[in-house]
C-alpha positions in Angstrom: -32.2 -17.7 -68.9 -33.3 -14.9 -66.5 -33.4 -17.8 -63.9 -29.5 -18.5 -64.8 -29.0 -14.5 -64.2 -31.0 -14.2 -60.7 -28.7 -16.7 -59.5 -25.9 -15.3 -60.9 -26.6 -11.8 -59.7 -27.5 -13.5 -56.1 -24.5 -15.3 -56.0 -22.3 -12.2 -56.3 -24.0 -10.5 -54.0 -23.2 -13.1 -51.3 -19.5 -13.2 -52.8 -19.9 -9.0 -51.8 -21.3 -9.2 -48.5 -17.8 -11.6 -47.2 -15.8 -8.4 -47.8 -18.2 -6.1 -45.9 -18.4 -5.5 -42.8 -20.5 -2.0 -41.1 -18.0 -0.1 -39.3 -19.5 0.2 -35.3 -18.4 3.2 -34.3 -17.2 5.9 -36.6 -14.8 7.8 -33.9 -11.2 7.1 -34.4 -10.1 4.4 -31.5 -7.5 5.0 -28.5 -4.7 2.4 -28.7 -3.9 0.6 -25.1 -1.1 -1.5 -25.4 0.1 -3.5 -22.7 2.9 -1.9 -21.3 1.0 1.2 -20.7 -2.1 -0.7 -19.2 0.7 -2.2 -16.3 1.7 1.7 -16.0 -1.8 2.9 -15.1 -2.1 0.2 -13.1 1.0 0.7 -10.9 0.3 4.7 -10.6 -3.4 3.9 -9.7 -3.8 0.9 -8.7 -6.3 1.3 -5.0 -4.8 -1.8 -3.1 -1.2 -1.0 -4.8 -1.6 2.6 -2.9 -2.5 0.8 0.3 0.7 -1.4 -0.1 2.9 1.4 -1.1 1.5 3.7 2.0 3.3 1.3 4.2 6.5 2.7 3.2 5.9 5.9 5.2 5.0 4.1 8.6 8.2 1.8 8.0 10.4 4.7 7.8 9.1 6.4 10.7 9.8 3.7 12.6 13.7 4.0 11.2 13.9 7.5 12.2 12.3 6.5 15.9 14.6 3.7 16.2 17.5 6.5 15.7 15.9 9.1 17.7 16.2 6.4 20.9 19.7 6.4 20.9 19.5 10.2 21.6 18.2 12.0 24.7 15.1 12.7 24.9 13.6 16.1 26.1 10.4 17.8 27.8 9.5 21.2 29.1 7.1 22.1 31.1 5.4 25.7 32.4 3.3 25.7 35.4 1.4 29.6 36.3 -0.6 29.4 40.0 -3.0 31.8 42.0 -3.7 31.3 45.7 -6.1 33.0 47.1 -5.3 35.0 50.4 -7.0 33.8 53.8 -6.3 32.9 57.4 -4.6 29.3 57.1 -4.5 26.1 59.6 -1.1 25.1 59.9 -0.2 22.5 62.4 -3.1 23.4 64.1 -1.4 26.4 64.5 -3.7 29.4 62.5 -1.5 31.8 60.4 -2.4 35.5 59.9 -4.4 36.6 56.7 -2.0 37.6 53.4 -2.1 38.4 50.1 -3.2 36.3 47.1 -0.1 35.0 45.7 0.9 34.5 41.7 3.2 31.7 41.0 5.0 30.7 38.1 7.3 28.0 36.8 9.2 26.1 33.9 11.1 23.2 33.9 13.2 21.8 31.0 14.2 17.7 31.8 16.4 15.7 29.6 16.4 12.1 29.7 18.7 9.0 28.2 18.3 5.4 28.3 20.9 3.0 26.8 20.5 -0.8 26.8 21.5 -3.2 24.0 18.1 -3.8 22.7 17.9 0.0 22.1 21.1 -0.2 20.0 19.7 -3.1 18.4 16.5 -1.7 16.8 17.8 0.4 14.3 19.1 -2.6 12.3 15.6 -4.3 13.7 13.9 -0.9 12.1 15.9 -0.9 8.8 15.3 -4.6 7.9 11.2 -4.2 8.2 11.8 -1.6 5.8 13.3 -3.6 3.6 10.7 -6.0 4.0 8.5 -3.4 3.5 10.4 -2.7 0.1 10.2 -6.4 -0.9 6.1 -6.8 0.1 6.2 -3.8 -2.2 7.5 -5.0 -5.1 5.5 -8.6 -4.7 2.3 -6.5 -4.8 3.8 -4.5 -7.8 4.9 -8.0 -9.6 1.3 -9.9 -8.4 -0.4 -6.7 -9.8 1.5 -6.5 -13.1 0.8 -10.5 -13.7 -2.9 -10.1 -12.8 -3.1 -6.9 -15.9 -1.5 -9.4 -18.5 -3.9 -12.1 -17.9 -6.9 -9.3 -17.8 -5.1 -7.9 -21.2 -4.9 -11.5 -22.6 -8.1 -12.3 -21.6 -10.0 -9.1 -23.7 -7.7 -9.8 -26.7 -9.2 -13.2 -26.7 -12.6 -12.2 -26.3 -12.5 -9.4 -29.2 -10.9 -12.2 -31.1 -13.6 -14.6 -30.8 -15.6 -11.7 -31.5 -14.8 -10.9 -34.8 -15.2 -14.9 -35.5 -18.3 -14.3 -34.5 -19.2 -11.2 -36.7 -17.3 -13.1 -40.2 -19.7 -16.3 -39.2 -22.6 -14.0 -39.5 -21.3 -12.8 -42.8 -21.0 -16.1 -43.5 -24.6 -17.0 -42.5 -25.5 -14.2 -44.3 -24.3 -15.3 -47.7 -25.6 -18.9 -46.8 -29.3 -17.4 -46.5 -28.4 -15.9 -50.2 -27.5 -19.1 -51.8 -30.1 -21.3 -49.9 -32.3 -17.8 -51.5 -30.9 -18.4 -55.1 -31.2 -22.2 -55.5 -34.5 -22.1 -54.5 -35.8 -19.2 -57.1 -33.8 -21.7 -59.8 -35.3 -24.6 -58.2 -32.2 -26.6 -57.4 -33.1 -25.7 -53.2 -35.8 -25.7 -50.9 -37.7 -23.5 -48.6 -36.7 -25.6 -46.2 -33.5 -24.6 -46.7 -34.1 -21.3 -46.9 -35.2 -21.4 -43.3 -32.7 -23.2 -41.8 -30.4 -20.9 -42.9 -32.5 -17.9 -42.1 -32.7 -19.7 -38.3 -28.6 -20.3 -38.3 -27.9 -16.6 -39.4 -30.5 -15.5 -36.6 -28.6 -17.7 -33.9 -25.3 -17.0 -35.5 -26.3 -12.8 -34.6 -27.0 -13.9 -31.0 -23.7 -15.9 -30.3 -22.1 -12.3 -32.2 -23.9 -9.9 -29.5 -23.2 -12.2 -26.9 -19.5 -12.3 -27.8 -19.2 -8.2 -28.4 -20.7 -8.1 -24.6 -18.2 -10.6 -23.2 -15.8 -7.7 -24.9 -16.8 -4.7 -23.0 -17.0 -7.1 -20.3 -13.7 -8.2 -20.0 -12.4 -4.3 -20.9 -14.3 -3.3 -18.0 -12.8 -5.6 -15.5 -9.2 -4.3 -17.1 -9.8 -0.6 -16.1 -11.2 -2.2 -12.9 -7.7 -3.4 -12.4 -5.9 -0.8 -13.7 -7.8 1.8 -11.2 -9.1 4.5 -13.9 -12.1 5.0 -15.9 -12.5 3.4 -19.0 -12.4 5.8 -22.0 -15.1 5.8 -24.8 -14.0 3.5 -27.8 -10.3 2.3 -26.9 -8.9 -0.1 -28.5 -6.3 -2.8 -27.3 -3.7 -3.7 -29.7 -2.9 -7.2 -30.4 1.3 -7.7 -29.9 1.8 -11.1 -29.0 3.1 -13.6 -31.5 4.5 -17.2 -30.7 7.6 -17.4 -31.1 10.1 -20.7 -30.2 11.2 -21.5 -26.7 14.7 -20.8 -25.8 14.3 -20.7 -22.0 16.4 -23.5 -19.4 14.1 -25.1 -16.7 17.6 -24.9 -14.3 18.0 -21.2 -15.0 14.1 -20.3 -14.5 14.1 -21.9 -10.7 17.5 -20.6 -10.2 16.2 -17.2 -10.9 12.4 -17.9 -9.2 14.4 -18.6 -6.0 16.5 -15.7 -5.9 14.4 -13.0 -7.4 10.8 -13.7 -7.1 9.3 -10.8 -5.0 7.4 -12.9 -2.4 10.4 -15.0 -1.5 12.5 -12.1 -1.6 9.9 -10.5 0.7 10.2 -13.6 3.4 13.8 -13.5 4.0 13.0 -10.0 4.9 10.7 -11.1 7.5 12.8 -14.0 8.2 15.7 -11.1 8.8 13.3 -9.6 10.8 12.7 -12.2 13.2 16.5 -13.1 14.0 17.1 -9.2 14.8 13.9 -9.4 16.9 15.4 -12.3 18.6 18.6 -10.4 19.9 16.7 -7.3 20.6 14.8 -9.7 23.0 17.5 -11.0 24.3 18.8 -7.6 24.7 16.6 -7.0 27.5 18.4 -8.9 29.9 21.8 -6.5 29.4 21.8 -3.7 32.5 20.7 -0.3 31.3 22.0 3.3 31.7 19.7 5.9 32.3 21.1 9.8 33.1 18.4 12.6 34.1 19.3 16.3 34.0 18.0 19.6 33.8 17.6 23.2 34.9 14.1 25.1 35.7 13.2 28.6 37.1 10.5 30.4 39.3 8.4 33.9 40.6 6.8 34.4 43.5 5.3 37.5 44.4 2.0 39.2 45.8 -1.0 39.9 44.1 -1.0 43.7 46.4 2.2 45.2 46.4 2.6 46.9 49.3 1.9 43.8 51.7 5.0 42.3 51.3 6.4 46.1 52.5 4.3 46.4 55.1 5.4 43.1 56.4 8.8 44.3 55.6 8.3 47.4 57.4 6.7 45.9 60.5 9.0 43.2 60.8 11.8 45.9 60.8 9.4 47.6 63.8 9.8 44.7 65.2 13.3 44.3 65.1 14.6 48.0 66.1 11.6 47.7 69.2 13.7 44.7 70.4 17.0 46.5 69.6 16.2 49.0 71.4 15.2 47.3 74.7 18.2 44.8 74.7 20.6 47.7 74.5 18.6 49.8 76.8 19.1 47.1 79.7 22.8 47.0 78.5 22.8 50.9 78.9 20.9 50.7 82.4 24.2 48.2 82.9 26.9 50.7 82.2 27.5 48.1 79.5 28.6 48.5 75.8 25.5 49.0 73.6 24.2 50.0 70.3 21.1 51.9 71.0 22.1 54.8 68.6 22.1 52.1 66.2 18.9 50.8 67.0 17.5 53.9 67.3 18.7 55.0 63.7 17.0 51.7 62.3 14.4 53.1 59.8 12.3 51.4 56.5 13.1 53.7 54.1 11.5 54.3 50.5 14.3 52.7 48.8 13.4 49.6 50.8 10.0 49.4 49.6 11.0 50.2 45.7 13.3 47.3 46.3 10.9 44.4 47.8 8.2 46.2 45.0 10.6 45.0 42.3 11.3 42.0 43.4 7.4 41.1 43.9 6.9 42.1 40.3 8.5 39.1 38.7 5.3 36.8 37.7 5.2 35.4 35.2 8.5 35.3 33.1 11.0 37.1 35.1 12.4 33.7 36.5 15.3 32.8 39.3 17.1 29.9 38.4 16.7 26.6 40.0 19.5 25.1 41.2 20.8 22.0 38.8 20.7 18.1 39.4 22.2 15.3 37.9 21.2 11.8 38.3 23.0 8.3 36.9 21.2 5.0 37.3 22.7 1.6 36.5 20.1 -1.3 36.8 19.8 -4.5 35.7 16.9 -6.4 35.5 16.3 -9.7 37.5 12.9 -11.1 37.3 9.5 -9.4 36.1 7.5 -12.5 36.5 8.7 -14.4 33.3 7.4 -11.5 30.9 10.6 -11.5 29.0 11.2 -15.0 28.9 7.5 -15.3 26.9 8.7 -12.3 24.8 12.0 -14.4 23.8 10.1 -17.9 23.3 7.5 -15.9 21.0 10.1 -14.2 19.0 12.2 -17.5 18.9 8.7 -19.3 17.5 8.1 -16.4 15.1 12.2 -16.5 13.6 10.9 -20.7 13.1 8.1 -20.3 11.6 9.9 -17.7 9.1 12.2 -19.8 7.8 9.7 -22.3 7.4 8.1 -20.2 5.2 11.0 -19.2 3.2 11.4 -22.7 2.7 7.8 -23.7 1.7 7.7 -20.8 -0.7 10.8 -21.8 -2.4 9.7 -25.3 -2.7 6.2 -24.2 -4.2 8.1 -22.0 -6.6 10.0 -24.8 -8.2 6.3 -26.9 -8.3 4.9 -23.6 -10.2 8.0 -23.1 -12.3 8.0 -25.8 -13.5 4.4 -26.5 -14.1 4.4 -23.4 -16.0 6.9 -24.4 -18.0 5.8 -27.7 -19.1 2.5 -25.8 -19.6 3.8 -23.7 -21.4 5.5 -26.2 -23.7 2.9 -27.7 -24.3 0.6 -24.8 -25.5 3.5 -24.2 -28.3 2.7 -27.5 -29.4 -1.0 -27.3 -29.2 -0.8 -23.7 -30.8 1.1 -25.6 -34.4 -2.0 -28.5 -34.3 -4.4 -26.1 -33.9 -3.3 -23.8 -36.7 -3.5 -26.4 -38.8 -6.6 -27.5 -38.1 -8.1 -24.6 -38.4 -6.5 -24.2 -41.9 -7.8 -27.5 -43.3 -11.3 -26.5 -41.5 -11.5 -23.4 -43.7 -10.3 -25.1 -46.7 -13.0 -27.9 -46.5 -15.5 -25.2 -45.9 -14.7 -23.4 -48.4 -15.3 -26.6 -51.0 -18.4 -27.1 -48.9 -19.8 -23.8 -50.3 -18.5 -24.4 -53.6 -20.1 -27.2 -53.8 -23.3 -26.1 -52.2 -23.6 -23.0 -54.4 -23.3 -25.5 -58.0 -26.0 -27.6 -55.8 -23.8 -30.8 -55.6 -24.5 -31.0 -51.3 -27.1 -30.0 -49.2 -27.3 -27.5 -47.0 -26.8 -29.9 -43.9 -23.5 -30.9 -45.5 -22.8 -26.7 -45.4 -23.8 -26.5 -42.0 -22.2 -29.3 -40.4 -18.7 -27.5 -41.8 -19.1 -24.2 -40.8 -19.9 -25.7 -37.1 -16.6 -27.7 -37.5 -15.0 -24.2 -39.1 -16.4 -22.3 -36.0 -15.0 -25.1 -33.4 -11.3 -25.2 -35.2 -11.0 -21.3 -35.4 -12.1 -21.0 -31.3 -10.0 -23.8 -30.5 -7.0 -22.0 -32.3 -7.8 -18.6 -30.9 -8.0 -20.2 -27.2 -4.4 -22.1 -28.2 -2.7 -18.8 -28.8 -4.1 -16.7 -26.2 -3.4 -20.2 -23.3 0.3 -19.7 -24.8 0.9 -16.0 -23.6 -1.2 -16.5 -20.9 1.2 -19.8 -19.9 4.0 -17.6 -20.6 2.7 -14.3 -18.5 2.4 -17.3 -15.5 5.2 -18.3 -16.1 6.8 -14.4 -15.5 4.9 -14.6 -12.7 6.4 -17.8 -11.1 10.0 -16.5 -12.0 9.2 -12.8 -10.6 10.3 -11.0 -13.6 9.7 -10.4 -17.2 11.0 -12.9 -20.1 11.0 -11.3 -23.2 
């Protein structure tokens, strides 16, 4: 009788320990779903941020394409100082002088008009479109590569917590094995071998919860942020019925899918590149203007009056001899003119002002104008290599185009059938994980009123274990079939 009531009492606490499981973390979890991980990833994302920083050199390169077909513009300011000295001109020496300040600006403006220049804008705006498209492929590529990384932890902590209800299962093996052998309907043979199975059952459960932080880790790695303590991802996805066209996906794949989109950019591109080649050969205007200024002056002041006043010496001393022989002549003469030649103070203020100009008091230059019409006739066969090269790079564009729709109609529709397939495998599986868990459960019905052995128990919760995986792997290889197949078309699908 107390035998009967040990087993009893054993039996019930194996029934227990099914239904308990010891919380691992007490702290209240942070939800992640999905949508929010492909947010992070887009705003944070390291290589995404490399991508997107291509925008800003592609619309630079706009705004220079537009700036060429305007004139273009330089200044320039130039201050000298020569020292004073005796000076070998000609072989003739010159008297000693001054040091001398100069000064200087000149403002140019320059345009140059050929066809090719009027052809790179539209050359400029298409690579920023192409820009735009290699964008969004990286942005589409990225969002594809977080589902699968999502997909792939969700299937991890589900075969995780297989693992942890096959250790409670192990658990309340070891009990029974335990029970019948105190009643004497069991062994201690049995007792060990299920005291082995619950030991290798915990192993395959820590290895499992690892794989889990695992996989999360390589999620954040993605999404380019830290990984908070205790978040929790939450399990969306159900399988639902196909209602998609094959026609209608590769229809779509080839005219939305980012990375063709992105080719008949660059294949745009190259045909612009082309006739801004070819544009080289057209004649070309180019128009030069501008207006500058200058100072000269003395570093001493008062030599440029002394040569003033000497050379006014000079003059009234040679006045005054030509009109004295025209006097000694009884000729007509100016000697009281000569003789009234005089360098007076005004004079000096004057040529003292007009030394003083350095550095900013300019005199204007006088202004030029120059118009140039050439045309180009041979540079040695540098353009013709120019045109052949862009001609090869505007082939091998389209080919690409072509070889990436082509490949997108192989991966459409590979994903499709894949995907078919994995809604099919997903029903099978279910069910045989449902008649697995039924025939266990007779198994330890039956071992616990000691009608099989505990080989018999084992060898169904192994086939349990199998059919449970093999239905978790079914539904997570259907949403992963379905995020490649979003992937192939280049767009979301449900």
């Amino acid at each position: 009788m107390i035998r009967t009531l040990l087993f009893i009492g054993l039996a019930a606490v194996a029934t227990q320990a099914s239904a308990q499981v010891a919380p691992r973390d007490s702290t209240a979890p942070t939800s992640l779903t999905i949508e929010q991980a492909i947010e992070l990833a887009r705003r944070n994302n390291p290589e995404l941020q490399q991508t997107l920083n291509n925008r800003i050199g592609a619309q630079a390169a706009v705004r220079s394409a537009y700036g060429a077909l305007l004139p273009s513009a330089d200044a320039a300011l130039n201050v000298q100082r020569q020292q004073g000295g005796q000076q070998i001109f000609s072989g003739t020496s010159l008297g000693a002088s001054s040091d001398v300040r100069q000064s200087s600006y000149q403002i140019g403006l320059n345009y140059r008009l050929n066809s090719a220049t009027l052809i790179t804008p539209s050359l400029q705006r298409a690579n920023r479109d192409a820009v735009e498209a290699d964008i969004n492929g990286a942005t589409e590529i990225l969002r594809s590569n977080v589902s699968q990384q999502y997909l792939t932890e969700l299937r991890a902590e589900a075969t995780a917590d297989l693992q942890d209800s096959l250790v409670v299962a192990a658990q309340q093996e070891l009990v029974l094995a335990q029970a019948r052998e105190i009643v004497g309907s069991g062994t201690q043979l049995d007792v060990q071998r299920a005291d082995v199975a619950l030991g290798l059952q915990k192993v395959q459960a820590l290895q499992a919860r690892n794989q889990v932080e695992i996989e999360k880790l390589r999620l954040f790695q993605l999404m380019g942020t830290p990984q908070p303590a205790n978040v929790k991802l939450v399990s969306q996805f159900t399988v639902t019925p196909l209602n998609l066209n094959l026609d209608q996906l590769i229809t779509s794949a080839h005219n939305q899918n980012p990375s063709v989109v992105a080719l008949r950019s660059r294949q745009h591109v190259a045909d612009l590149n082309v006739s801004r080649e070819k544009g080289e050969y057209s004649p070309t205007l180019s128009i030069s203007t501008g207006f500058g200024g200058y100072t000269y002056g003395y570093t001493n002041s008062n030599f440029p009056v002394q040569q003033a006043a000497a050379q006014l010496d000079a003059a009234r001393t040679s006045c005054i001899r030509t009109e004295e022989v025209r006097a000694a002549l009884n000729l007509s003469n100016q000697l009281a003119a000569c003789n009234a030649m005089a360098f007076t103070a005004t004079d000096a203020a004057v040529i003292r002002d007009n030394n003083s100009k350095f550095p900013f008091n300019f005199t204007k230059s006088p202004r030029s104008i120059s118009a140039t019409f050439s045309l180009p006739i041979f540079d040695g066969f540098a353009r013709e290599q120019r045109l052949q090269e862009a001609m090869a790079s505007r082939s091998d564009a389209r080919y690409g185009v072509r070889a990436k729709e082509l490949a997108l109609t192989a991966d459409v529709t590979a994903a499709y059938l894949t995907l078919t397939t994995a809604e099919k495998t997903v029903a099978l599986q279910e069910q045989n994980a449902a008649k697995a868990k039924q025939e266990l459960k007779l198994v330890q019905d039956r071992y616990r009123i000691g009608a099989t052995t505990f080989v018999d128990l084992t060898e169904a919760r192994a086939t349990y274990e199998r059919a449970e995986s093999d239905r978790i792997s079914a539904i997570y290889d259907y949403h992963k079939a379905f995020a490649a197949l979003e992937s192939a078309v280049g767009h979301p699908l449900r």
